[in-house]
C-alpha positions as CSV (number, residue, x, y, z in Angstrom):
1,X,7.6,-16.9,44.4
2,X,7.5,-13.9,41.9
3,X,5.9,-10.8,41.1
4,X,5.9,-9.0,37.8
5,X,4.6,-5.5,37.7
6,X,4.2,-3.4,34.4
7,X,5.5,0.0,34.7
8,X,4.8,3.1,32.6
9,X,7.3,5.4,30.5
10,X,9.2,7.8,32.7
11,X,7.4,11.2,32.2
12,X,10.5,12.7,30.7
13,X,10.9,10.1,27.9
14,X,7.2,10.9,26.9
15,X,8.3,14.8,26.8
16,X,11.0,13.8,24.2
17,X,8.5,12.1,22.0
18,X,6.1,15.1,22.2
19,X,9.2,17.4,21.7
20,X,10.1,15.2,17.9
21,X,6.6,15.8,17.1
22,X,6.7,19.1,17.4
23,X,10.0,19.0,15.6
24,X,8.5,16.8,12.5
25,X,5.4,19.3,12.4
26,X,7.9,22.8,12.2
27,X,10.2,21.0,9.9
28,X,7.1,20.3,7.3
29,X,5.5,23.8,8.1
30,X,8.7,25.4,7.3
31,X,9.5,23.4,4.5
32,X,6.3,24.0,2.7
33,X,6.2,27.8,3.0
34,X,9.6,27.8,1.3
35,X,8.7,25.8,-1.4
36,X,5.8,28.1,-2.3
37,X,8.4,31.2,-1.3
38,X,10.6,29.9,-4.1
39,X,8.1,28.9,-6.7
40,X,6.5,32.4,-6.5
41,X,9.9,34.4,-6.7
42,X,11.5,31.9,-9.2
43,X,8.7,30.7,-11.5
44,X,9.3,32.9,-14.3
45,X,13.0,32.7,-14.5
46,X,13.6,28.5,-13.2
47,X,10.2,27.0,-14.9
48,X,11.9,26.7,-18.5
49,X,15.3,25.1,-17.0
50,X,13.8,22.6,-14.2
51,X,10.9,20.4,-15.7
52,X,9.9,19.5,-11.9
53,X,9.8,23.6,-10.9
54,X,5.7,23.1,-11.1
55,X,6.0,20.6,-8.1
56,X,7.2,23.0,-5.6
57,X,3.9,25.0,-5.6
58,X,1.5,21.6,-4.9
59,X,4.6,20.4,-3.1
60,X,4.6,23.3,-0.6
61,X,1.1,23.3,-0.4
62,X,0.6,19.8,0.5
63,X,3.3,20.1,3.0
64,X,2.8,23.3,4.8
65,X,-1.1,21.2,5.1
66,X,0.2,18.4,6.6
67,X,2.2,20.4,8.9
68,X,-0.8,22.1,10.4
69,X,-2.9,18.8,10.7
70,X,-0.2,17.2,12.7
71,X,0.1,20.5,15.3
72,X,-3.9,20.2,15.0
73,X,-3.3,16.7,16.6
74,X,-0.8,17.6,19.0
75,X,-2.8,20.6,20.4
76,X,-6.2,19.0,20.2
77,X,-5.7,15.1,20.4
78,X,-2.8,15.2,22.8
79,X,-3.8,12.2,24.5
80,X,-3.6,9.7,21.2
81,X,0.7,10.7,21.6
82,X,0.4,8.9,25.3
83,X,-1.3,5.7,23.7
84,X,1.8,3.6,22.0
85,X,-0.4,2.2,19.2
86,X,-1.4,5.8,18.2
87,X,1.8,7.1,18.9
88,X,3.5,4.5,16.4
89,X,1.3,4.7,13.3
90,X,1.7,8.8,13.4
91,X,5.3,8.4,14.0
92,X,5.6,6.1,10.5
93,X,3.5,8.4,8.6
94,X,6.0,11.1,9.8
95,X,9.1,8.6,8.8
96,X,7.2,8.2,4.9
97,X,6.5,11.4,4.5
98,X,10.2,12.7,4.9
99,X,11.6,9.4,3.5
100,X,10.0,9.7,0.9
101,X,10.8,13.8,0.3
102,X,14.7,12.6,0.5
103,X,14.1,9.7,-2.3
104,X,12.4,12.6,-4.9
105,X,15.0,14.7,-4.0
106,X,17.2,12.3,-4.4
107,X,16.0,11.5,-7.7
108,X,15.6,15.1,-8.8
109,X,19.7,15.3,-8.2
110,X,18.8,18.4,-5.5
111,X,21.0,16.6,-3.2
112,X,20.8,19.1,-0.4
113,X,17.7,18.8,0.6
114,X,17.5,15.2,-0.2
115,X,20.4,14.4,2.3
116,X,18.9,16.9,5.2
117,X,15.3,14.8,4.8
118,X,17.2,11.5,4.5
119,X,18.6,12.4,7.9
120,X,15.1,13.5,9.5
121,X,13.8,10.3,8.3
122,X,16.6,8.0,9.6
123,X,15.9,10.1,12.6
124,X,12.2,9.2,12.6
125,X,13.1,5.6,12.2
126,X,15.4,4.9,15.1
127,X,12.7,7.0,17.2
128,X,10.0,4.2,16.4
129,X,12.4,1.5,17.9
130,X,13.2,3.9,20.6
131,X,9.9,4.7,21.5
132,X,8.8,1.2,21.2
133,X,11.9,0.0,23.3
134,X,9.8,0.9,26.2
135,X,6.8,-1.7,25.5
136,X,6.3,-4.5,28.1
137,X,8.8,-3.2,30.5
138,X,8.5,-5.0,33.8
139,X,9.8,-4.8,36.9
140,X,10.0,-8.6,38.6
141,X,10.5,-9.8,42.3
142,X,11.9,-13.0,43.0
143,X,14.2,-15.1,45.6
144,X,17.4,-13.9,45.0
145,X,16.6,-10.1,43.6
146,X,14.6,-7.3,41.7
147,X,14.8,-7.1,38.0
148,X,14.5,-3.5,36.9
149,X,13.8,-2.4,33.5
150,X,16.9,0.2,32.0
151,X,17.9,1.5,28.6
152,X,20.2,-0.4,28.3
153,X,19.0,-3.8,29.4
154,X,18.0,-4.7,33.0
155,X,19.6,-3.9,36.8
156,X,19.8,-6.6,38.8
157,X,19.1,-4.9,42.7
158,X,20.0,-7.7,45.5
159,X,17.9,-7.8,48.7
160,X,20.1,-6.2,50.6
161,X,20.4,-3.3,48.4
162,X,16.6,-2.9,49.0
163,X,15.8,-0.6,52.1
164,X,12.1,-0.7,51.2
165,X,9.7,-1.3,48.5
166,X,6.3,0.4,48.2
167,X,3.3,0.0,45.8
168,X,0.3,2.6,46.6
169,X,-1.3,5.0,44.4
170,X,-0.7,3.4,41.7
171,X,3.2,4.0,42.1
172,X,5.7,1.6,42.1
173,X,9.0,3.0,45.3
174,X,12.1,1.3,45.4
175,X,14.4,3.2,48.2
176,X,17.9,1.9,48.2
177,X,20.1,1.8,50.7
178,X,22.5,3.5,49.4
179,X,19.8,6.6,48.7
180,X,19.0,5.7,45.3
181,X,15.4,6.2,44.5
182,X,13.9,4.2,41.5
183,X,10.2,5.3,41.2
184,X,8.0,4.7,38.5
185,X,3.7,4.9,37.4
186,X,2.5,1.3,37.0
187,X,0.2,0.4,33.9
188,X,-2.9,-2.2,35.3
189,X,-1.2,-5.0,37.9
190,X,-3.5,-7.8,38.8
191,X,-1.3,-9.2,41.9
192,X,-2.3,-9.4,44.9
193,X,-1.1,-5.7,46.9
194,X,-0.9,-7.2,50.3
195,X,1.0,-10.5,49.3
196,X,3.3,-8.7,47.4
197,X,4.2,-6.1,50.6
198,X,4.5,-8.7,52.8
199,X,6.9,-10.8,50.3
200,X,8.9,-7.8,49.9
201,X,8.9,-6.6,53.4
202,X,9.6,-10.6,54.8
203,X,13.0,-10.5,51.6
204,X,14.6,-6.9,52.4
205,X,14.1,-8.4,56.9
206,X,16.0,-11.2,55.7
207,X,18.8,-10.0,53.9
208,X,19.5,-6.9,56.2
209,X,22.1,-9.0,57.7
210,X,24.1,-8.9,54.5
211,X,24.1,-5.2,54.0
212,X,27.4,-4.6,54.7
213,X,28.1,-5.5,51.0
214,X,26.9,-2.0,49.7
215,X,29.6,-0.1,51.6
């Protein structure tokens, strides 16, 4: 017999996604204003020597915009950076739009710049597999042990490790005997609540015997 049960991001993980947002929406805020800052005090004296001078006033502009309608989202819309489909496509426009500030840079020899949004962007990029990392992660009770999803792959708990397991409230308990607690939300489970305690409470009775293998 075995149970799978889909669990939600840990609360904090979903705090560091909000937090690169709000990073991302600073970064292109800040970097707009002083664009426009250093067209107005430089246009008369840079124009004649840098042909792409002109860009930094639409530049800024555009940016500082795009800026705003992102913290618009994140103050107003809050709920579309919970939903992983949402989450994603605002995440790659965020990865374009500094990917692709690093390749005009790039292009435009101000290498400075260029390399600091290059960063960003590859910052942006391993966030999308980060954040996505998390999709599908399931916790699954068999025979021999409990499956649980980590960063780094998956823990394998034994039966005896288990003191007790408990799904209520839509909150998945796993209480270790050796006072580790492993607690998480669950997304929608269709198994059966009861069957699943009672196969749970029935494994950790039967391998109590064996308990002396956590000290």
């Amino acid at each position: 017999m075995q149970f799978e049960i889909p669990i939600e991001d840990a609360r904090g993980k979903r705090s560091y996604i909000l937090l690169l947002h709000i990073v991302a929406c600073f970064l292109l805020i800040i970097t707009g204003i002083m664009e426009v800052i250093l067209y107005v005090m430089f246009s008369k004296t840079a124009a004649d020597k840098f042909s792409y001078f002109y860009l930094l006033k639409v530049g800024g502009i555009v940016t500082s915009c795009l800026g705003v309608i992102l913290l618009c989202l994140l103050i107003f819309k809050n709920n579309w950076f919970s939903r992983q489909n949402a989450n994603r496509v605002i995440r790659i426009i965020e990865f374009l739009i500094f990917g692709t500030f690093s390749l005009l840079a790039w292009r435009l020899d101000v290498h400075y710049p260029a390399a600091m949004f290059g960063i960003i962007a590859l910052i942006l990029l391993l966030a999308i597999f980060w954040e996505s990392a998390s999709s599908g992660r399931i916790v699954r009770f068999n025979e021999q042990s409990i499956l649980v999803p980590t960063s780094y792959g998956s823990l394998s708990l034994h039966w005896y490790e288990v003191q007790q397991v408990i799904l209520r409230y839509g909150i998945l308990t796993i209480d270790c005997v050796d006072n580790r607690l492993l607690q998480w939300n669950i997304r929608h489970a269709t198994i059966d609540i009861v069957s699943f305690q009672e196969f749970c409470n029935a494994k950790i009775a039967a391998s109590a015997k064996e308990r002396s293998k956590v000290w």
